[in-house]
C-alpha positions, 0 to 999 in steps of 0.5 A, a space after each residue: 661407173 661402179 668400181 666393181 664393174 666389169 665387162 664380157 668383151 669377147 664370144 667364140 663358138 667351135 663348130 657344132 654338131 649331132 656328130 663326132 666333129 672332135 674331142 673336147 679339147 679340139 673344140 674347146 681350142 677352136 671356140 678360145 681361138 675365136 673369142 680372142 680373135 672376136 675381141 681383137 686381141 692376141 693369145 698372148 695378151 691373155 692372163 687367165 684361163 678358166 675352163 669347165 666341162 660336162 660333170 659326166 666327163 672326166 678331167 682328161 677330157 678339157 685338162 689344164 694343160 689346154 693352156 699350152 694347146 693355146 700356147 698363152 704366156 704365163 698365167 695368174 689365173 688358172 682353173 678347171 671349175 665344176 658346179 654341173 650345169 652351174 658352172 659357166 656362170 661360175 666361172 665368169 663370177 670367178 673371173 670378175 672377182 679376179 678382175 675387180 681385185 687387181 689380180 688378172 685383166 684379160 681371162 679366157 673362160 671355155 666349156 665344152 662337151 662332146 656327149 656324141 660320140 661314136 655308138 652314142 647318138 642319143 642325149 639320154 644315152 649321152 647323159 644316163 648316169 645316176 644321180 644321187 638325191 637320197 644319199 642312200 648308197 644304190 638308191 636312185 638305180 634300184 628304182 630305175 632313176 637313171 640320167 636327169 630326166 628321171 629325177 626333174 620329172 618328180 619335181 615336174 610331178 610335184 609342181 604339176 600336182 601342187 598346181 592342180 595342172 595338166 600333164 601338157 601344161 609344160 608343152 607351152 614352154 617347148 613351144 614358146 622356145 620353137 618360136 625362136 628357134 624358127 628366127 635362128 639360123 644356128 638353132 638344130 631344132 626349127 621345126 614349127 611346134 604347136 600345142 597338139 604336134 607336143 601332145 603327139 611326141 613320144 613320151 619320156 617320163 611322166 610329165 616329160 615329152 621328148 620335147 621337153 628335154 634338151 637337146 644336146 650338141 658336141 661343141 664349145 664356147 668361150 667368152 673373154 672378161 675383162 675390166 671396162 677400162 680395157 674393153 674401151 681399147 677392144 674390138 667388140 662393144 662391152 657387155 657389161 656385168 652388173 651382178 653376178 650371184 651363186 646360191 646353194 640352199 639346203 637341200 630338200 628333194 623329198 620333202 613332202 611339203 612347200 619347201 621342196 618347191 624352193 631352190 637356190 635361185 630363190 636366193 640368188 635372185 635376191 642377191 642380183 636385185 640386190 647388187 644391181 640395185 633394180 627390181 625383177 620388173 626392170 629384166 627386159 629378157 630372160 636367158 634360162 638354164 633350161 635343160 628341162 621345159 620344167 626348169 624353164 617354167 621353175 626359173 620364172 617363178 624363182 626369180 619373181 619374173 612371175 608369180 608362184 604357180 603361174 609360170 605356165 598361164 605366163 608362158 602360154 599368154 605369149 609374154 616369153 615369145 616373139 613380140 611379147 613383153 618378156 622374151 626368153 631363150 631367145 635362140 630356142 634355148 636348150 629344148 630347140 636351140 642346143 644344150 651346151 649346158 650354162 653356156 648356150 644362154 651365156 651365148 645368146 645374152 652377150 649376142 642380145 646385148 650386143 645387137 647381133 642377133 638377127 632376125 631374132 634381136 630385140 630392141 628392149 636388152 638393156 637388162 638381160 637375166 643368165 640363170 645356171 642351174 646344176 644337179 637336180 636343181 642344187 646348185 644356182 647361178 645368175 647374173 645381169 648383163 647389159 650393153 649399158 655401164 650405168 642401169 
């Protein structure tokens, strides 16, 4: 067993729903409760607590003093963490780096968001906030690049076009991810998708269909890290952590050349390999930051799962679906399953690993990818997770 080694032991889930159900903070209570009770122990036995929320929301929302909503005792890890849609995975690497030197055993790490609220019913409402690519101080709203979608859809443009690809080559993403979702019973969006129903849904920004776009819940989740030595002792089988990455390259968003197809995931991908000493034909399945069909389509390329300007033939061939060679997004993903930002595919990697899927489990997990990806694709994380100590 590697020394750095460590395990997620636990995974809560608040209620979750298109509804004002509760703030935040109630959410992000009920999802730590339910993590705890899931890996059998106490609040009490927790001795750190990481927590991060939608970048669009204020402090006040999911604050630190959530630590005495839990009512936990005194804490040696204690942080509210923020890398955007990068920030689950963040969080956890946190968590293993405190685990590993000595400095806390059981740590709590829980997001929540409730972009649904009263008079605010839809995802683009819920998330229409500038982005700042430029620089440039009143840009991005003066040409009307307003919310994400915007922004990935001239990355998804610039692909398209390098690629001499179609505007709907996207949909086969969105329809391999349905496929899913149609095995999940938790999943919001269930729906049968083919090809000409995503080429009839409404238009969003060119490329993107709405069916290329997440779809956003009030919720939270939680999962419970700790050593292998102390998951050995809990009620729930360890999903181990045998690499975890970040990367932040420079960023490159107007180009105008190759460079602006790279990201950091290109970066973060060699560091995985790299620590857990595999290759990226050993990945059995892939959960994907995919709030974008785009993003999807980006990850399996950066992380060499396919290659350059192939993601699109890869996923339209059936590899990514039910019964093919390499499953991805397993409950529906972001686009059919739920967006609750990095931790939707935590979520389904630790319930895959663990056996515990359903009608949608696969029996090849014994190495599962979990990507993250914030801003406009500025900020990466990853990590591989199985149900196995030695890969």
């Amino acid at each position: 067993m590697r020394k750095n080694l460590v395990a997620i032991t636990g995974l809560g889930m608040s209620p979750m729903a298109r509804t004002d159900i509760g703030s935040t903070r109630d959410l992000a209570i009920a999802a730590a409760i339910a993590c705890v009770e899931d890996a059998g122990i106490g609040l009490r036995d927790v001795q750190g607590l990481l927590m991060c929320r939608s970048p669009s929301k204020p402090t006040a929302e999911l604050p630190l003093k959530l630590r005495l909503d839990l009512g936990l005792e005194d804490l040696s890890l204690l942080a509210d963490l923020n890398m955007e849609g990068a920030s689950s995975i963040g969080m956890i690497q946190t968590a293993c780096l405190h685990i590993t030197s000595g400095l806390a055993d059981l740590v709590l790490c829980v997001f929540g968001d409730t972009p649904l609220r009263s008079g605010v019913e839809s995802g683009a409402a819920a998330y229409n906030r500038v982005m700042n690519l430029t620089g440039i101080e009143g840009m991005e709203a003066n040409s009307g690049l307003y919310g994400a979608a915007g922004p990935y859809a001239l990355a998804a443009q610039r692909y398209l076009a390098r690629y001499a690809l179609p505007a709907d080559a996207l949909g086969c993403y969105a329809v391999a991810s349905r496929r899913w979702a149609e095995l999940n019973p938790d999943a919001f969006l269930r729906k049968p998708l083919d090809m000409e129903e995503y080429r009839r849904s409404r238009p969003i920004v060119d490329p993107f269909r709405v069916l290329d776009c997440a779809y956003p819940v009030n919720g939270a989740i939680a999962v419970l890290v700790c050593s292998p030595e102390r998951a050995r002792d809990l009620r729930r089988p360890p999903v181990y952590i045998h690499a975890c990455a970040q990367a932040h390259a420079a960023s490159r968003p107007f180009a105008g050349d190759e460079s602006e197809l790279e990201t950091g995931a290109r970066i973060a991908a060699e560091s995985l390999w790299k620590q857990a000493q595999v290759t990226p034909d050993a990945v059995q399945m892939a959960q994907l930051y995919d709030a974008f069909s785009y993003i999807g389509l980006q990850a399996l390329e950066d992380y060499q799962l396919c290659p350059r300007g192939q993601a699109t033939d890869f996923v339209a061939s059936g590899v990514t679906s039910p019964g093919g060679s390499l499953p991805v997004a397993t409950g529906g993903g972001h686009l059919s399953g739920f967006y609750l930002q990095g931790m939707t595919p935590v979520a389904e990697a630790v319930l895959q690993a663990r056996g515990q899927a359903g009608a949608r489990q696969n029996s090849r997990n014994e190495l599962i990818l979990v990507t993250g990806n914030g801003g406009r694709m500025d900020y990466h994380a990853a990590m591989l997770l199985s149900p196995k100590e030695t890969l």
